[in-house]
C-alpha positions as CSV (number, residue, x, y, z in Angstrom):
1,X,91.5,113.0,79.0
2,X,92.9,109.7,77.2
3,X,90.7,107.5,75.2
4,X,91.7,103.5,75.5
5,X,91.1,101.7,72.6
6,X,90.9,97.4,73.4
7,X,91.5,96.2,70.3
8,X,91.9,92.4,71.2
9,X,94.0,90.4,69.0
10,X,94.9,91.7,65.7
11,X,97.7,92.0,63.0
12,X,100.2,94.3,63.3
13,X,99.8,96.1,60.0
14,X,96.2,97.3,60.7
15,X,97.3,98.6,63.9
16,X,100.2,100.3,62.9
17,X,97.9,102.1,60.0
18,X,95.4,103.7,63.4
19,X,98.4,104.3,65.2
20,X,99.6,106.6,61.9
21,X,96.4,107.9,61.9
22,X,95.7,108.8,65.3
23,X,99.0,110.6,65.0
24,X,97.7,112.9,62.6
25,X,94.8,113.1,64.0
26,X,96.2,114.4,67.6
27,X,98.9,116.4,66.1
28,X,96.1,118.5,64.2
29,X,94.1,119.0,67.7
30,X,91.4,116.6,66.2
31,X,91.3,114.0,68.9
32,X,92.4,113.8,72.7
33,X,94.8,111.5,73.5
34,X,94.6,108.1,73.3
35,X,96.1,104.3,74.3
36,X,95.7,101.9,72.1
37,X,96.0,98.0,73.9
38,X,96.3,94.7,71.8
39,X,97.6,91.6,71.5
40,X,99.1,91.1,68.5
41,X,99.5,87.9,66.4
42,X,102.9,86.7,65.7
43,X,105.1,89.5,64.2
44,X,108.6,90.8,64.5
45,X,109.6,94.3,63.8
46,X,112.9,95.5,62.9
47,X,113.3,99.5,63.5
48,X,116.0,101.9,62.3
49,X,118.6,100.8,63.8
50,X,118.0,96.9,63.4
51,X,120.6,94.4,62.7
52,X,119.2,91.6,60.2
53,X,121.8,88.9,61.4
54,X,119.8,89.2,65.3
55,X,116.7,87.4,63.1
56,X,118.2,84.0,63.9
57,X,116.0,81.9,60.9
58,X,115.1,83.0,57.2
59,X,111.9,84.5,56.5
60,X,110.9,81.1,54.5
61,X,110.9,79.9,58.1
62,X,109.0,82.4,59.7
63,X,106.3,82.7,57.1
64,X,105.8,78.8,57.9
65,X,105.1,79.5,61.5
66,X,102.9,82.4,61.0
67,X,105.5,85.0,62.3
68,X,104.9,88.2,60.1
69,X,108.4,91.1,59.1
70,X,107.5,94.7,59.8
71,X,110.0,97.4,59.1
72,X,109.0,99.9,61.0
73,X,110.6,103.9,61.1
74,X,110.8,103.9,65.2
75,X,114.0,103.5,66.5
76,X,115.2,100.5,68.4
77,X,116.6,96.7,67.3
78,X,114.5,93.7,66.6
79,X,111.2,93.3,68.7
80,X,109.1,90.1,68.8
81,X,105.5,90.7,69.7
82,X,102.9,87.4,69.7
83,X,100.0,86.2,71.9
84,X,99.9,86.4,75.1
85,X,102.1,89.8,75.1
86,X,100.0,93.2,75.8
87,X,101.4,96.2,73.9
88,X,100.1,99.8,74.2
89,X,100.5,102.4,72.1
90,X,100.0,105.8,73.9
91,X,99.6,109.1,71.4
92,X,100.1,111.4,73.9
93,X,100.8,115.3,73.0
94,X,103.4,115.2,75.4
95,X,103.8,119.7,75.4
96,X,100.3,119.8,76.7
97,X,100.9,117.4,79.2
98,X,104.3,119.3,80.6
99,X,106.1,116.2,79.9
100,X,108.3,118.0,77.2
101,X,110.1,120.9,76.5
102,X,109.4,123.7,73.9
103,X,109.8,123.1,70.3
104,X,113.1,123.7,69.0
């Protein structure tokens, strides 16, 4: 089973908080897994292994377009997400599914 979740247009910082939460939540058998879809508003997220200098204006610059900074603990460089863009965010329990291997 896998619950979608349409959550329209939204700021990244609310969804970020269900996806943590959802995490939890399906990592302690609570929930089944789920997909959540939205469209978020202007943001750019910088991961783990981001490079500052590939954000080519200063934040000043990006505040005054409405362009949010996330850092975020996924891997992966700088990401720019804004209207228009669908992202989904599966939480999948990817044992149960066969779609991983056992735990080490």
């Amino acid at each position: 089973m896998l619950e979608v979740y349409q959550l329209g247009r939204s700021r990244y910082a609310p969804v970020l908080r269900l996806q943590r939460q959802f995490v939890h939540e399906r990592q302690r058998g609570e929930i089944p897994d789920r997909l959540i879809l939205v469209e978020h508003e202007p943001v750019i997220t910088l991961g783990r292994r981001a490079a500052p200098e590939n954000i080519l204006v200063d934040a000043g610059t990006l505040a005054a377009r409405g362009i949010e900074l996330h850092h975020i603990e996924r891997g992966g460089d700088v990401t720019f997400h804004g209207p228009g863009q669908l992202v989904g965010y599966p939480i999948i329990h990817l044992r149960e599914r066969k779609m991983a291997g056992p735990r080490q």
